[in-house]
N, C-alpha and C positions, 0 to 999 in steps of 0.2 A: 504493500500500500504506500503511495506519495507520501510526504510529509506535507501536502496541502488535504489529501483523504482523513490524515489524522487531526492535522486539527478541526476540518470540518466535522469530524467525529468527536470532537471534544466538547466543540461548543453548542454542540445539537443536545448535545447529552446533559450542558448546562442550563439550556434552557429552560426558562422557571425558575430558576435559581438568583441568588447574589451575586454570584460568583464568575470571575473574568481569571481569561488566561494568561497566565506569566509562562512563555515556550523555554524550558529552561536548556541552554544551548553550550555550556560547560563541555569541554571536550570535543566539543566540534569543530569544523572549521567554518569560517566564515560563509563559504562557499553553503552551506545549509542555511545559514540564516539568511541571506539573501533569496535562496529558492524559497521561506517561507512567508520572507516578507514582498517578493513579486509574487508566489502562485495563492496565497493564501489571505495578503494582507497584512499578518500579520505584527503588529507593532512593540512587541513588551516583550523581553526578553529577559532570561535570568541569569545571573554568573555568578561564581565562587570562586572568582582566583583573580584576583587587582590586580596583576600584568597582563593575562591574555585577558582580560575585560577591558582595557587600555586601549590591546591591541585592536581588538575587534571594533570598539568604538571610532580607531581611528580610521580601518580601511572601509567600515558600514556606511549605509547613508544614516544623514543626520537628525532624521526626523524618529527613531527610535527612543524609546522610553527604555532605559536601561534599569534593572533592579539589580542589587547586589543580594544573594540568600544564604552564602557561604559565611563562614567563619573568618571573623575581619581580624587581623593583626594592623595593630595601631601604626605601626611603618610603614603598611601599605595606603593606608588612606590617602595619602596626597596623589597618587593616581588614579581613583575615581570622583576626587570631591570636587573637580569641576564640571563634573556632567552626572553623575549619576539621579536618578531619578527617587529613587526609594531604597533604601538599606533595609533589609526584613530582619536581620539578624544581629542586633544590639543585644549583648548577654552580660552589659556590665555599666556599670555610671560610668567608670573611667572609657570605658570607650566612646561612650555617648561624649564624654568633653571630651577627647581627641578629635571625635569627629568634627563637633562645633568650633574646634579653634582653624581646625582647615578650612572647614566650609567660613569662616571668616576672614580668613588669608584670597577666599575667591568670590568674596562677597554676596552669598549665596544663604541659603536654608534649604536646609537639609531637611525631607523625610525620611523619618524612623518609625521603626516599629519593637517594640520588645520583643524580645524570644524566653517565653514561659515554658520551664521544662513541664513537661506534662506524662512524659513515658513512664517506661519503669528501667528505663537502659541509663545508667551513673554516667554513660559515656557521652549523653545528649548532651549539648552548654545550656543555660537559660536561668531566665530569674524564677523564685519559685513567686506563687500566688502574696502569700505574705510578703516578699521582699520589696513587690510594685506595689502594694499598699504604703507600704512603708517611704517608696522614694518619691510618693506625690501627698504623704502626710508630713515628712519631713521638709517639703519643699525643694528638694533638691532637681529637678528638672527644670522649674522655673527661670532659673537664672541663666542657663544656656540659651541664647537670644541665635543661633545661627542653628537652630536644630527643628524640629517639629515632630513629635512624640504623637503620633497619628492613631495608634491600635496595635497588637499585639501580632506575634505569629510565632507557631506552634508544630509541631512534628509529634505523632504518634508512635509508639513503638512499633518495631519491625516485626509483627506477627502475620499467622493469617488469619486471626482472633476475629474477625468482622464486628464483634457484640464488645470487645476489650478499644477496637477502632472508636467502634461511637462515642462510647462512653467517655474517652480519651477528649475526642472534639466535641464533646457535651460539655465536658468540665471546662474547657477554654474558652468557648463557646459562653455557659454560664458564666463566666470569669470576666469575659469583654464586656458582655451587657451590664451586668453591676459597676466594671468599673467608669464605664460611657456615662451612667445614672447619676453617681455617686461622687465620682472625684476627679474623672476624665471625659465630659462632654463634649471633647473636642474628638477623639478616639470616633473613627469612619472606615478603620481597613483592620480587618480580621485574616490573616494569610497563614491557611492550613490546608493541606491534602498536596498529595504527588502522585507521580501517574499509575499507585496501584491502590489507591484508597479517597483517590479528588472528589470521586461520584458522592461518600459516606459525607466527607467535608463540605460539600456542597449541599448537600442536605442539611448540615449540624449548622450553616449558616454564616461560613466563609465567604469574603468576598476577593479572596485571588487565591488561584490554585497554581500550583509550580509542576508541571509536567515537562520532563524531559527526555528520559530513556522511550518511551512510548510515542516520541514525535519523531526524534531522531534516531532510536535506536540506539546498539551500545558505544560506549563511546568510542573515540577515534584515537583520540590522541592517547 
């Protein structure tokens, strides 16, 4: 099947839903992300590695919405914080101010998103539910004037649990809306499910889903 057949199968499949696709393109070559943004449309893309997300930006056209989903080392930041669109994966205040002091060096505002561990794998990064209570009671996001702390995003454990899945993106899920209610009204992107559990997360009331191996296959590089 094309990778214009998949995503037209991803989004048919979203329909009725919140939820919008982030193609996540990690490992591939650019040469794919181009076939899905001429045969498909295409425009949101995801990455996990600040040098080839760099790179791709630089030979891509420019009208792409870039997300970063991968695990950020604070050194690499200065080569996406003039363009990146959305960072899903903030798992720490001190990153969150790294990012803000770059995205200030480019004059910019950054969106973010929390990464809430929610599995039962030690090896996921993320804040637990208590700790984001804590860093919007304490005040400590506020003061970051080059960031935008948008909504949360979430990764389930790696089973083939389906009923361990929901529940997974039920509790994140109930997690966003109390803290949208309560102490984050600004909070608008919930970003959970990947391409062997997106359908469950889109039900549980995500609004971007991160598929990759499933559009492109495995990877290349």
């Amino acid at each position: 099947m094309a990778i214009k057949d998949r995503i037209e199968e991803i989004r048919k499949n979203l329909q009725g839903s919140k939820a919008q696709l982030v193609a996540v393109s990690k490992y591939h070559p650019a040469s794919a992300i181009q076939e899905a943004y001429d045969t498909a449309g295409q425009r949101v893309f995801g990455e996990s590695h600040a040098l080839e997300l760099r790179d791709k930006h630089e030979a891509l056209p420019k009208d792409i919405e870039w997300h970063f989903i991968g695990h950020l080392q604070t050194n690499k930041i200065k080569y996406i914080a003039p363009y990146v669109a959305l960072i899903h994966s903030v798992d720490s205040l001190n990153l969150l101010a790294e990012i803000d002091k770059h995205a200030k060096k480019c004059g910019r505002i950054i969106d973010c998103l929390l990464e809430v561990h929610i599995a039962e794998e030690e090896t996921k990064y993320g804040f637990s539910m208590s700790d984001v209570r804590s860093l919007y009671a304490e005040n400590k996001i506020k003061p970051l004037e080059n960031v935008r702390v948008v909504g949360l995003m979430g990764m389930a454990t790696a089973t083939d649990d389906e009923t361990q899945i929901k529940e997974e993106f039920h509790t994140l899920s109930s997690f966003f809306v109390e803290a949208k209610s309560s102490f984050a009204p600004e909070f608008e992107t919930l970003s959970m499910g990947m391409s062997g559990d997106y359908m469950i997360a889109a039900a549980e009331g995500s609004t971007l889903v991160r598929v990759g191996s499933y559009i492109f296959g495995n990877r290349v590089y």
